[in-house]
C-alpha positions as a LaTeX table, in Angstrom:
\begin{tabular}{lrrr}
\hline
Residue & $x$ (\AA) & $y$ (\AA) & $z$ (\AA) \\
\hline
Unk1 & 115.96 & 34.08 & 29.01 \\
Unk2 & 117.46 & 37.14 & 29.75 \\
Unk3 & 118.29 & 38.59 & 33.29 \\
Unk4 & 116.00 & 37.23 & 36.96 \\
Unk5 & 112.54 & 37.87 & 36.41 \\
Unk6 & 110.99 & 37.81 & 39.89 \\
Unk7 & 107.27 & 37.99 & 39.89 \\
Unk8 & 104.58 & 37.91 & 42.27 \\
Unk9 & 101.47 & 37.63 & 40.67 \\
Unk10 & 98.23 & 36.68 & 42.87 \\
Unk11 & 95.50 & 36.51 & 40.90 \\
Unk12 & 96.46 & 39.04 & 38.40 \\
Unk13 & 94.71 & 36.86 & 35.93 \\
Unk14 & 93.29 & 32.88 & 35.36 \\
Unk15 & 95.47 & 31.74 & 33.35 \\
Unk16 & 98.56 & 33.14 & 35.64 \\
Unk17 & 97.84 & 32.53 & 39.22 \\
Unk18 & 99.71 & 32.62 & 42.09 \\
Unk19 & 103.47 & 33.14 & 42.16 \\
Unk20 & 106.09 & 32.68 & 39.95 \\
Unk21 & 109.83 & 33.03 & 40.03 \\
Unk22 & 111.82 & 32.50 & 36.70 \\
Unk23 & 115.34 & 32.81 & 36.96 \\
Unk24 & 118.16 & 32.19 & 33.79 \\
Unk25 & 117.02 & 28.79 & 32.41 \\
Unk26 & 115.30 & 27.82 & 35.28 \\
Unk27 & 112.10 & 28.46 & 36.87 \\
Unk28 & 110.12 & 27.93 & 40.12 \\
Unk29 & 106.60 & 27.64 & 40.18 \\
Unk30 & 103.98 & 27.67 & 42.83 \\
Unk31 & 101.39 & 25.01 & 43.69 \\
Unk32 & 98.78 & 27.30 & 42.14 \\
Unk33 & 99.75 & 26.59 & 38.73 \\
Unk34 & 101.14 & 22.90 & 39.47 \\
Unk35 & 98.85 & 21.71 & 42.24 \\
Unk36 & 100.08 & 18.02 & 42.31 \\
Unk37 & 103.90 & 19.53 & 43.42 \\
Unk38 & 104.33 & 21.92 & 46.32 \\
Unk39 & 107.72 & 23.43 & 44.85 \\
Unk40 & 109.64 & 22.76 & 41.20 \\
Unk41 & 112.70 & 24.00 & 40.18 \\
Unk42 & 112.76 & 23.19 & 36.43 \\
Unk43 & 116.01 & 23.56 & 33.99 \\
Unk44 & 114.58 & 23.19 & 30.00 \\
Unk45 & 114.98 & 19.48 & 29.57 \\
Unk46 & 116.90 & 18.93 & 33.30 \\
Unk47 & 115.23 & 17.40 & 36.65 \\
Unk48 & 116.62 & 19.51 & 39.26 \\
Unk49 & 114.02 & 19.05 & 41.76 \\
Unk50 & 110.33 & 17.50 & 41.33 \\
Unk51 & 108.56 & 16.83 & 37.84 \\
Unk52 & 110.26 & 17.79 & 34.62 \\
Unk53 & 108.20 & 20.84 & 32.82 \\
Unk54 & 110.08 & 22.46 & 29.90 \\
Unk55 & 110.37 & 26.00 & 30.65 \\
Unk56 & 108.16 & 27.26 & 27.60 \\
Unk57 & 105.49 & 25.42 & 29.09 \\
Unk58 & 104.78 & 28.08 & 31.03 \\
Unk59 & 102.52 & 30.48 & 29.88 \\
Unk60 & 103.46 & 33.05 & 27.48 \\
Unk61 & 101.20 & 35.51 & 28.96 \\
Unk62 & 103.09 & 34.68 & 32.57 \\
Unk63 & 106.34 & 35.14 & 31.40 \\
Unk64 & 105.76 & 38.31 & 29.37 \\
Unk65 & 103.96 & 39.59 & 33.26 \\
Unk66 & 107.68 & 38.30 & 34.52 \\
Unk67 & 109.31 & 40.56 & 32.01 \\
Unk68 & 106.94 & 43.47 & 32.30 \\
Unk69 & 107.60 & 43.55 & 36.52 \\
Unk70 & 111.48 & 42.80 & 36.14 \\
Unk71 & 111.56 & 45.84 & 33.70 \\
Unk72 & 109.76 & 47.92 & 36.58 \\
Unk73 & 112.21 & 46.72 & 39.31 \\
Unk74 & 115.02 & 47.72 & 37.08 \\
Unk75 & 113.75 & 51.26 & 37.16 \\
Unk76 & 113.36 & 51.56 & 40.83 \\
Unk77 & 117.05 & 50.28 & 41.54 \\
Unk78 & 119.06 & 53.41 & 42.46 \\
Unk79 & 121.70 & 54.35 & 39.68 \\
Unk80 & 123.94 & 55.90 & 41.72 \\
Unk81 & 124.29 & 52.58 & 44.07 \\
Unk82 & 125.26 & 51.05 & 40.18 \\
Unk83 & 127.53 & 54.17 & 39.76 \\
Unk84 & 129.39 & 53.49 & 43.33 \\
Unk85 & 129.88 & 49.86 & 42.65 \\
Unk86 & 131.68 & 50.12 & 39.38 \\
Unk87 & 133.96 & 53.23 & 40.70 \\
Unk88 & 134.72 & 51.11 & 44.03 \\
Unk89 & 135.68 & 48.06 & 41.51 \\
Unk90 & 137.06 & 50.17 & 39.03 \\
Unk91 & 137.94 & 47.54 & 36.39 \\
Unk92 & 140.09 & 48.57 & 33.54 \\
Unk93 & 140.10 & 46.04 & 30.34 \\
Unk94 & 143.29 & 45.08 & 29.28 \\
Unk95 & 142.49 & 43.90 & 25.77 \\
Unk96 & 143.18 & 40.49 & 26.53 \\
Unk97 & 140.31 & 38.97 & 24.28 \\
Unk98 & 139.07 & 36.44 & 25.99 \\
Unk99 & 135.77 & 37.56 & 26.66 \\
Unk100 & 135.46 & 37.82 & 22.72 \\
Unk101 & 135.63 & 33.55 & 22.75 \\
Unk102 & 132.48 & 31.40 & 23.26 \\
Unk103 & 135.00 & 29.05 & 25.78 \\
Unk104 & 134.93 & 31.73 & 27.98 \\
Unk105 & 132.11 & 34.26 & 27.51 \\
Unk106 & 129.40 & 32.11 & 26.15 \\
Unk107 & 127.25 & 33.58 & 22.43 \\
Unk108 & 126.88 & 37.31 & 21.64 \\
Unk109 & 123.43 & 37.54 & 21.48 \\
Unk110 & 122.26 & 41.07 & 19.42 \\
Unk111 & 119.45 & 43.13 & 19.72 \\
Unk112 & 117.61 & 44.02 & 16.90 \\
Unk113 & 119.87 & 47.42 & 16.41 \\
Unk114 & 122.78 & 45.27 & 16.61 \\
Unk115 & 121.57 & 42.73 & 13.89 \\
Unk116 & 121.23 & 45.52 & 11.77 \\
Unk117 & 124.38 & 46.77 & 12.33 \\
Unk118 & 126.01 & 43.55 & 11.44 \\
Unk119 & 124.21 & 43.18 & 8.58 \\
Unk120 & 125.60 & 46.36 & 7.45 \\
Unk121 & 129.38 & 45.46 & 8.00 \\
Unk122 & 129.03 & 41.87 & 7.16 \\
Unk123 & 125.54 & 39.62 & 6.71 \\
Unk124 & 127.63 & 36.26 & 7.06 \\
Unk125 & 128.55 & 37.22 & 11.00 \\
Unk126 & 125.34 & 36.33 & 12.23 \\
Unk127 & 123.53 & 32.93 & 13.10 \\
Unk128 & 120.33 & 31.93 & 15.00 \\
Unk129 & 120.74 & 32.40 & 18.54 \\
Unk130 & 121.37 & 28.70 & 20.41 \\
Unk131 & 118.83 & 27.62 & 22.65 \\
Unk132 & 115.36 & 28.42 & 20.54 \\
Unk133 & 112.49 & 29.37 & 23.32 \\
Unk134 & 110.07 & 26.92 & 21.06 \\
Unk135 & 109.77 & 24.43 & 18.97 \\
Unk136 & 105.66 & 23.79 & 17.21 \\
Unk137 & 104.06 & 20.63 & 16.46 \\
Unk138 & 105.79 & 21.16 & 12.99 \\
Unk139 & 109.33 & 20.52 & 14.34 \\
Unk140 & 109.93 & 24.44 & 13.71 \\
Unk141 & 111.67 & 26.00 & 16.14 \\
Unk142 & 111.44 & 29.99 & 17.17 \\
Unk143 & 114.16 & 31.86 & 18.17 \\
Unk144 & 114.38 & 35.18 & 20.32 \\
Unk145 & 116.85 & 36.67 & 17.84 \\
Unk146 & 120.48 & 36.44 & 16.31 \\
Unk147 & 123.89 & 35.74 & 17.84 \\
Unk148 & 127.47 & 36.30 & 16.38 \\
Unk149 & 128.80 & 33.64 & 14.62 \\
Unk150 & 132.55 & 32.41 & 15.58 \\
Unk151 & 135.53 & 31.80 & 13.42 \\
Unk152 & 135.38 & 27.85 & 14.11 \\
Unk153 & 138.17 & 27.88 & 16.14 \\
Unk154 & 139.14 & 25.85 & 19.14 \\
Unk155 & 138.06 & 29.35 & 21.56 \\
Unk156 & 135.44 & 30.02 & 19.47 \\
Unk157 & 136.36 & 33.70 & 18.75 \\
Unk158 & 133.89 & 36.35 & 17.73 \\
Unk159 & 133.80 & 36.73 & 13.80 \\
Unk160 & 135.16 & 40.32 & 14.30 \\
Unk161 & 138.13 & 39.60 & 16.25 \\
Unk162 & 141.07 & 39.48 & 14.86 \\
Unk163 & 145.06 & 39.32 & 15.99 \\
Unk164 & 143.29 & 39.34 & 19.12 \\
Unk165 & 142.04 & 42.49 & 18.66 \\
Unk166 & 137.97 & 43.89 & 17.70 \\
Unk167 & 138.04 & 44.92 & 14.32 \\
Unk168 & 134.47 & 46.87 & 14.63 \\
Unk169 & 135.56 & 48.33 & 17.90 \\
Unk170 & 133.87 & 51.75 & 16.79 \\
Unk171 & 130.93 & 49.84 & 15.74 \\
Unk172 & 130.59 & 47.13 & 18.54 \\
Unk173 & 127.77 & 46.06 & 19.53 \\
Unk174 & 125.49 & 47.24 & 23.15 \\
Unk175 & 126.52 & 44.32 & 24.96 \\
Unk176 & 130.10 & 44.61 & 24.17 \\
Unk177 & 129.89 & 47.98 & 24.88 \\
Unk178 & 128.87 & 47.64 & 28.68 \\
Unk179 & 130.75 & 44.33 & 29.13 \\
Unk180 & 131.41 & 43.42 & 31.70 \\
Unk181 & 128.65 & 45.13 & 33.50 \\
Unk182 & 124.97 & 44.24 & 34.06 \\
Unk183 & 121.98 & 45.17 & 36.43 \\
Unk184 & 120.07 & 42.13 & 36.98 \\
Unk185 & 119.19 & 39.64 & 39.23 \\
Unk186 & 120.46 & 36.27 & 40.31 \\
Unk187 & 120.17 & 33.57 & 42.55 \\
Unk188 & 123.44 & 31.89 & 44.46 \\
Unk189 & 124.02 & 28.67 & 45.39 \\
Unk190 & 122.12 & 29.00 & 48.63 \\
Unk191 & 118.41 & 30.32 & 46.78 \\
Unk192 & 119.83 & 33.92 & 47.91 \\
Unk193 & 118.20 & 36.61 & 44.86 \\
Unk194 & 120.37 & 39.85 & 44.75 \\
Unk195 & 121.34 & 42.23 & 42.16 \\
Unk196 & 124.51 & 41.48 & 40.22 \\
Unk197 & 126.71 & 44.28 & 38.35 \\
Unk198 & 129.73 & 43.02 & 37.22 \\
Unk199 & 130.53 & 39.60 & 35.52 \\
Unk200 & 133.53 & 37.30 & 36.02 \\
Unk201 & 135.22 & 39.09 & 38.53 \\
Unk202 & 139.21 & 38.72 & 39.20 \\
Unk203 & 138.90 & 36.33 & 35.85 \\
Unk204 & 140.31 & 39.35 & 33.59 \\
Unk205 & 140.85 & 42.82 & 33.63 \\
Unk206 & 142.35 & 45.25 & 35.82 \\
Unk207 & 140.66 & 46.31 & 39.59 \\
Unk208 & 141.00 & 49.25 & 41.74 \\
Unk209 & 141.95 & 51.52 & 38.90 \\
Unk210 & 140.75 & 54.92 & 39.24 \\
Unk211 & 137.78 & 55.88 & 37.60 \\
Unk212 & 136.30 & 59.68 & 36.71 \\
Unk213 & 132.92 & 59.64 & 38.84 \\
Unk214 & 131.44 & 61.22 & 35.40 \\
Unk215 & 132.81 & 58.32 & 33.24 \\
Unk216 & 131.22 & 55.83 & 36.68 \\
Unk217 & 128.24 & 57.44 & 35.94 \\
Unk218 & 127.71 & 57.41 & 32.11 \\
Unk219 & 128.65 & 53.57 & 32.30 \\
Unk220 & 125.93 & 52.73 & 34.83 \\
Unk221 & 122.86 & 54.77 & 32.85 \\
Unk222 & 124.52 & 52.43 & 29.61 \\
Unk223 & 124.60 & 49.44 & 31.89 \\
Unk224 & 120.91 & 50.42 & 32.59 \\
Unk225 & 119.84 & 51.21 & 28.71 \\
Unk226 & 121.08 & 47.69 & 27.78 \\
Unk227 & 119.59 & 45.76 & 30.52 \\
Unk228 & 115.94 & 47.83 & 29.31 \\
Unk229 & 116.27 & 47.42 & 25.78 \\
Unk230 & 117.30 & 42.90 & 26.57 \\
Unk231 & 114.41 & 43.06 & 28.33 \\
Unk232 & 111.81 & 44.65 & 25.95 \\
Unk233 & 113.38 & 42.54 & 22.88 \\
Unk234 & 112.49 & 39.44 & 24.73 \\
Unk235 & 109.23 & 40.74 & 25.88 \\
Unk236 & 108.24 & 42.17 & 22.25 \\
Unk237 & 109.39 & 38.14 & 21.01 \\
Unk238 & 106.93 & 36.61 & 23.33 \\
Unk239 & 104.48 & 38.82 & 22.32 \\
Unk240 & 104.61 & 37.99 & 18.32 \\
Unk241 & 105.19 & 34.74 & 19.48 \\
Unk242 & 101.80 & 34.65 & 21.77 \\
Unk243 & 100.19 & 36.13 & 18.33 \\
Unk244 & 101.48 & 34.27 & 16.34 \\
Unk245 & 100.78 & 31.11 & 17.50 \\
Unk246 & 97.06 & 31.86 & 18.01 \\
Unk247 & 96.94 & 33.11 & 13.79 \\
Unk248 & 98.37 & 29.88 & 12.98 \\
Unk249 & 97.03 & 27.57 & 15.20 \\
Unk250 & 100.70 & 26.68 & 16.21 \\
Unk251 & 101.46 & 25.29 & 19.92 \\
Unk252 & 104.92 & 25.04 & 21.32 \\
Unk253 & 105.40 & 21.04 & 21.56 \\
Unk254 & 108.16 & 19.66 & 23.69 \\
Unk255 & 108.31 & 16.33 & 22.42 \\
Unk256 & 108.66 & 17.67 & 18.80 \\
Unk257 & 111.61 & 19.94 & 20.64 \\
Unk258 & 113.33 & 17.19 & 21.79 \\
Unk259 & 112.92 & 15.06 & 18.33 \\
Unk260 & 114.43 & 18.29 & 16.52 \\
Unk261 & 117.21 & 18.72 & 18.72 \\
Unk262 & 118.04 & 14.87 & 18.10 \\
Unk263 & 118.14 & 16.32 & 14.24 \\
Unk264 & 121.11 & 17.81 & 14.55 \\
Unk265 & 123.64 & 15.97 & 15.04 \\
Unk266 & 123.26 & 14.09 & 12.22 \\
Unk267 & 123.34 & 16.74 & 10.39 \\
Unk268 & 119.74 & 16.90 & 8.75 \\
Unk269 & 118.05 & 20.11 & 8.83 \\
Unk270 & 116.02 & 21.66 & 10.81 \\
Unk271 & 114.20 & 24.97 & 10.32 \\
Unk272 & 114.49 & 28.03 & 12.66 \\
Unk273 & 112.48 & 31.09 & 12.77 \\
Unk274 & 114.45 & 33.98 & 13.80 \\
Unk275 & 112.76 & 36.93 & 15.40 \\
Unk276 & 113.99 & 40.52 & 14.20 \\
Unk277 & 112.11 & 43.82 & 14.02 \\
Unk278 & 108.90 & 42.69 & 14.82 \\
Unk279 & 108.86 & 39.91 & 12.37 \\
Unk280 & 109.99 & 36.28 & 12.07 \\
Unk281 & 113.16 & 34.89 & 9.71 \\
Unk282 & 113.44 & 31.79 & 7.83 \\
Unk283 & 116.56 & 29.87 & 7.93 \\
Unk284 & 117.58 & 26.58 & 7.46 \\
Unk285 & 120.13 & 24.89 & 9.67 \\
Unk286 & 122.36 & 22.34 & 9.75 \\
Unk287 & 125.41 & 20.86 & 11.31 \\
Unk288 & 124.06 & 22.09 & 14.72 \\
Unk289 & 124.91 & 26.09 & 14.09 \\
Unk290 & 122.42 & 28.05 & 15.76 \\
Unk291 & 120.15 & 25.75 & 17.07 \\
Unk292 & 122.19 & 23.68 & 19.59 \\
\hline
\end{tabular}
């Protein structure tokens, strides 16, 4: 999942009733569409509080409403309280790498413009994204796009980087281009939702350096782009996906999840389909890359 996706949906149709909250990997539900639990919080394959309900069990159509609303509340968020916060913080990088490492930064997921661009400089830097949003009653799993693939090193460093240093820098990709700001929505430890903008703050970098209000701005309306362009790549995925399914008479099927996910340890392979430019790309994994 990408970003909070806060939605409050009251009978805006029967198959998505009532109100639902989706957050990062987890995802609260009303009684309306669970009526035998007053409140779940659900984490894909995790009991956090309640019944266990893998997240794709919710509706497609729901989340793709999710999207469509946190898309709209992304819009009405005032750029210039963005532009304020990241000339008041005014974070320099310092080119220390270590948000280019997987131990610290987590995957590099790509857009489809990215993809392409990778493919361009070199095809063998990308992988399936981890964490496929499905899996059918096949044991196929579906994946919302493509990741960068690391060196194999301890860190897990980018594929680009090199003596610690981006060797694409001209050609990096969007997220590494607003890194390490964001506009979207989170929830604290205490259930508190609120818009975040920066990420890992006082973990690297440079604060309180000065910061031309022009450059403040130009970084927020990027910060903005990205956060539009994660949001309808996910929502165009769920939409094939939704489609689809229904051509193939394909369901997503937890407990085949869960036995394909077992797969991969052992090193047998599995089969992921890879969503790029509006279609859907075969690979074959093994040795848990890509679909861990």
């Amino acid at each position: 999942m990408i970003g909070t996706l806060l939605l409050y949906c009251s009978r805006v149709s029967k198959k998505c009733p009532g109100r639902i909250k989706i957050i990062p990997n987890y995802l609260t539900l009303s009684s309306h569409l669970f009526p035998l639990t007053k409140n779940i919080i659900l984490k894909r394959h995790s009991l956090i509080i309640g019944m266990v309900v893998p997240l794709p069990s919710v509706p497609i159509s729901c989340r793709i409403i999710a999207l469509v609303q946190e898309r709209n509340s992304l819009f009405s968020y005032p750029l210039d309280h963005l532009t304020d916060t990241i000339r008041a913080t005014g974070f320099q990088c310092k080119c220390c790498g270590q948000c280019c490492t997987r131990a610290y930064n987590g995957h590099v997921f790509l857009l489809d413009r990215d993809s392409a661009t990778a493919r361009t400089i070199d095809p063998a830097s990308l992988e399936p994204a981890p964490d496929p949003e499905f899996c059918d009653q096949n044991g196929i799993f579906y994946v919302s796009g493509y990741a960068v693939r690391t060196l194999g090193d301890a860190a897990g460093s980018c594929w680009f980087l090199e003596n610690g240093r981006c060797r694409i820098y001209d050609r990096r990709f969007s997220v590494c281009r607003v890194y390490p700001y964001m506009l979207r929505r989170g929830v604290d430890e205490y259930g508190r939702v609120d818009w975040r903008h920066i990420m890992r703050l006082f973990l690297h970098g440079a604060l309180q350096q000065e910061i031309p209000i022009e450059d403040c701005l130009r970084i927020a309306r990027e910060t903005r782009e990205y956060e539009n362009a994660a949001l309808a790549h996910e929502i165009a995925f769920l939409e094939l996906m939704r489609e689809y399914f229904a051509e193939h008479g394909l369901h997503h099927d937890p407990e085949r999840y869960d036995q394909a996910v077992r797969l991969i340890p052992t090193g047998k392979p599995v089969t992921v389909m890879v969503y790029h430019d509006q279609d859907l790309e075969e690979h074959i994994v093994q040795g848990g890359s890509g679909a861990d």
